[in-house]
N, C-alpha and C positions, 0 to 999 in steps of 0.2 A: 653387181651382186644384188638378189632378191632383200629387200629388207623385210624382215618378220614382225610379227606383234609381239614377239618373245624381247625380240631384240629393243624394239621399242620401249618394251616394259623395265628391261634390265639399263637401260641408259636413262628413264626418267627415274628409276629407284636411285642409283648414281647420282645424278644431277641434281634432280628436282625439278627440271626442265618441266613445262608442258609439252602434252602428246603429240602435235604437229611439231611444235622445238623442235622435239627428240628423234623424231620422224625425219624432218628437213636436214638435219644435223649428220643424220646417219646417211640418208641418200650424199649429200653432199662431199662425203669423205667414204664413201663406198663399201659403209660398213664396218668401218676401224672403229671400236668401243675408245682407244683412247684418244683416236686423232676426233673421235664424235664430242668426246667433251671438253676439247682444246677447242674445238669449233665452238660449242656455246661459249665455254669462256671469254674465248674473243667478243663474242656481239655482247656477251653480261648477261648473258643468261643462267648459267651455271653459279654465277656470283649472288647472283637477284635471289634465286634459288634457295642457297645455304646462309642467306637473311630469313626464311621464311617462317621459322622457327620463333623470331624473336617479334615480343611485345612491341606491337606499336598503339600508343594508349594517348599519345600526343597527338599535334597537328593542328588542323583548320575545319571552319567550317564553312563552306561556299555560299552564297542566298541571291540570287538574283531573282528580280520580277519584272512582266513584261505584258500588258493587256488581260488583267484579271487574271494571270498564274502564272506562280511563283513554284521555287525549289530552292530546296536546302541538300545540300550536302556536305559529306563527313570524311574528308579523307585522311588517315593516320598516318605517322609518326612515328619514331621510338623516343624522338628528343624535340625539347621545345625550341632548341637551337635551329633545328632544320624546316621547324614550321613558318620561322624569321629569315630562313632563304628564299634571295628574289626569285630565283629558281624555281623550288616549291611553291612559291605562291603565286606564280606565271602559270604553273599544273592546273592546283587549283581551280582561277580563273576560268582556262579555257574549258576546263571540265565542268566548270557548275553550266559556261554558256552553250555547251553543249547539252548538259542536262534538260537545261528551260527549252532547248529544242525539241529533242527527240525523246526526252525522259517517258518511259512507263516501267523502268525497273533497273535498278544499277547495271542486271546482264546485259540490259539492251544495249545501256550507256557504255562499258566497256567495251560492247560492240561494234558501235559508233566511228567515224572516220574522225581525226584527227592530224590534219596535215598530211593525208596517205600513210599513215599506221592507223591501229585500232586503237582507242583510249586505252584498254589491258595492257597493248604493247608499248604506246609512249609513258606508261606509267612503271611498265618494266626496266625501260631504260632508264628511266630516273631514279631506277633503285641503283641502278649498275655506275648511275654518274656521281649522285648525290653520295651512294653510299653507305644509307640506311634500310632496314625495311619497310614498305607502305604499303596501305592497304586502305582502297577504295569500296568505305566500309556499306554504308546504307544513303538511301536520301530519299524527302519528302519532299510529295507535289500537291499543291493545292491550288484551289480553284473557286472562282467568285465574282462578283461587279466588280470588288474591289480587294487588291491583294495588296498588303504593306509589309513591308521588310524592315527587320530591325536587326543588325550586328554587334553582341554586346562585346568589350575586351577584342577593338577590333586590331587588328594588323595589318590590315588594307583593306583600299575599299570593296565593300560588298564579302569580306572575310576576317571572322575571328574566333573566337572560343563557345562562344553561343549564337547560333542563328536563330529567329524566330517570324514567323509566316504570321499573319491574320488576315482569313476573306473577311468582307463586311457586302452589307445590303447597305442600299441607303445613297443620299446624294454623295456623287465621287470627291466633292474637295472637302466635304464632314468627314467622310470616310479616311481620305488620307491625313487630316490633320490629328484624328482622335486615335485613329488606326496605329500611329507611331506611337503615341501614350500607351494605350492598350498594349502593344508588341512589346516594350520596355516593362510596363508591370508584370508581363509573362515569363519575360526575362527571371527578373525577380521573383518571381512567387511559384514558380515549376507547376500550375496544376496538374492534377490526374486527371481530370476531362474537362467538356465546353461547361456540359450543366449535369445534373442529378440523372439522365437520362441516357444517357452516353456514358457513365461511368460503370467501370464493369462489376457487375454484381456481383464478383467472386471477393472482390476489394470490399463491396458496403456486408458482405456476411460474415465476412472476416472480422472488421472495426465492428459488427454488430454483438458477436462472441467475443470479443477483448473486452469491451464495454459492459456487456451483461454481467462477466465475469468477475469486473474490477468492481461495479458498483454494489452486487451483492457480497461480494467479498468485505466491502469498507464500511455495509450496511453492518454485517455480523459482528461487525469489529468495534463499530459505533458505540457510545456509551447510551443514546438513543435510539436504537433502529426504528424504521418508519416500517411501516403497513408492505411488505412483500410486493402489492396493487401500485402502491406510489413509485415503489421503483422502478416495475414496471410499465405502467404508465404516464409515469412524466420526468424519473429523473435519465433514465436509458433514450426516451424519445428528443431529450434536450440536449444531449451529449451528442446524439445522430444527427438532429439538425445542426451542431454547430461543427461535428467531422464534414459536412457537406458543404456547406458554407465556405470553409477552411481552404476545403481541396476540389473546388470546381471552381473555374473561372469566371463564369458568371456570378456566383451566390460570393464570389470572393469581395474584400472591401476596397475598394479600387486604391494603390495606393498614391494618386495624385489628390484625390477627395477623398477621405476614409471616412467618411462620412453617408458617402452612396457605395452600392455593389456597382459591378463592372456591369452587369445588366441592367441597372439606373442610369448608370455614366451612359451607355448607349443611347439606352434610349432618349433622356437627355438633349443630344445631341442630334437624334431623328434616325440613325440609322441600327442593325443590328447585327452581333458577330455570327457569322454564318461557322465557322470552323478557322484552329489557328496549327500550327506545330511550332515546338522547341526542339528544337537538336544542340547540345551541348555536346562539344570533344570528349571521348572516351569514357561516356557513359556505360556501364555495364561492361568495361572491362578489365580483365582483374591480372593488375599488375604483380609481376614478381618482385618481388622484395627479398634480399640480405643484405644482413649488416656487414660491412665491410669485412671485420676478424673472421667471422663464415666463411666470406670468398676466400678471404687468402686462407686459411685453414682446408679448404678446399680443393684450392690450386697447389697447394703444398702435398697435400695427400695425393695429387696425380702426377705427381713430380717424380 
């Protein structure tokens, strides 16, 4: 029997299968809509599928480094239980070290061979075995003299809650000894960019309008207001210099010596940070939340 694209579309609407799935599914069972979705079931596909819906905001984060580049990656979860299966953290693994190989973009990576599956596909069946949904979300590659790796809240080696990259310039056994300090403060302190120059102007125009705002606002309100000129020119310029300082990593106060910025600590030390990344677990995604009397109020009303 001719398989269609109609038919195709009506079994991944069904399933949730992907379009070859649904395709192979339907050749293989000669066109039977339901013997087609007994087939996905079987391999886990139709399973994996009707997870797909559900938050995964959990999980791991991969970091391996390997002759001046490194990668981080982010693969999710629904539950932090599953992110502590040797299972899941075997996934992981092999996928960051496939990452540091062939990485120029998660598609490529899911593309990627994996024991004779595609990483998409051994990541599909680990939804089917494990029995959560997961999603191999983003990941970062960087590149340098010298790459250092730092895993904060880790859960094995080379994976945990935060990953964080730093290239450096500079002699490699300075680089890699200061390079972990440096990776750990970043840990810690999340900047918004390297230096003042790199940070995106949409961010310092924004704090620029918060700031003008606030200051003349507390001017007028002041039992002495100052000269209009002063706030302009030195109390708004000193609140910017110290948003900058704050939230760029260089102008930051290093926090093993708070005494020098992470740009002094470098230099210091003779070498210089070319570029770092933070990847933290389920950043920017927005979990569903009810309180339990909801759900069951819920589940009652479809009852």
């Amino acid at each position: 029997m001719a398989i269609t694209a109609a038919m195709v579309k009506e079994l991944r609407e069904t399933s949730g299968a992907g379009m070859m799935d649904a395709k192979k599914a339907l050749t293989e069972t000669n066109g039977d809509m339901e013997a087609a979705i007994d087939w996905l079931r079987t391999k886990g596909l139709a399973k994996a599928a009707k997870k797909a819906d559900r938050v995964a905001a959990e999980g791991l984060i991969g970091v391996a480094v390997d002759a001046g580049r490194g990668v981080a990656i982010e693969i999710n979860s629904e539950t932090d239980f599953v992110a502590k299966n040797a299972d899941f953290q075997n996934l992981v693994r092999e996928i960051t070290k496939i990452a540091l190989e062939t990485g120029e973009s998660v598609e490529v990576v899911k593309a990627a061979d994996l024991n004779g599956e595609t990483v998409e596909q051994v990541l599909t069946n680990a939804i089917a075995r494990i029995g959560e949904n997961m999603t191999f979300r983003r990941m970062h590659m960087l590149e340098g003299d010298s790459v250092v790796s730092y895993v904060h809240n880790s859960a094995a080696e080379g994976m945990g809650k935060i990953g964080v990259l730093v290239a450096l310039k500079g002699d490699a056994a300075k680089a890699q000894e200061i390079g972990k300090q440096f990776a750990m403060h970043i840990a810690a302190t999340n900047p918004l960019s390297l230096s003042e120059a790199t940070l995106d102007p949409t961010v310092v125009e924004r704090e620029l309008q918060v700031q003008t705002a606030k200051a003349l606002e507390e001017n007028a309100t002041s039992a002495k207001p100052k000269p209009e000129q002063v706030i302009h020119n030195n109390i708004i310029p000193g609140r910017m210099k110290k948003f900058l300082a704050e939230n760029t990593l260089l102008g930051q106060a290093f926090v093993i010596n708070p005494d020098l910025t992470v740009e002094q600590a470098a230099k210091e030390a003779g070498v210089e940070i070319t570029g770092y990344a933070r990847v933290a677990v389920g950043e920017g995604i927005e979990k569903k939340e009810e309180d339990f009397a909801a759900e069951v109020a819920k589940t009652m009303a479809g009852a």
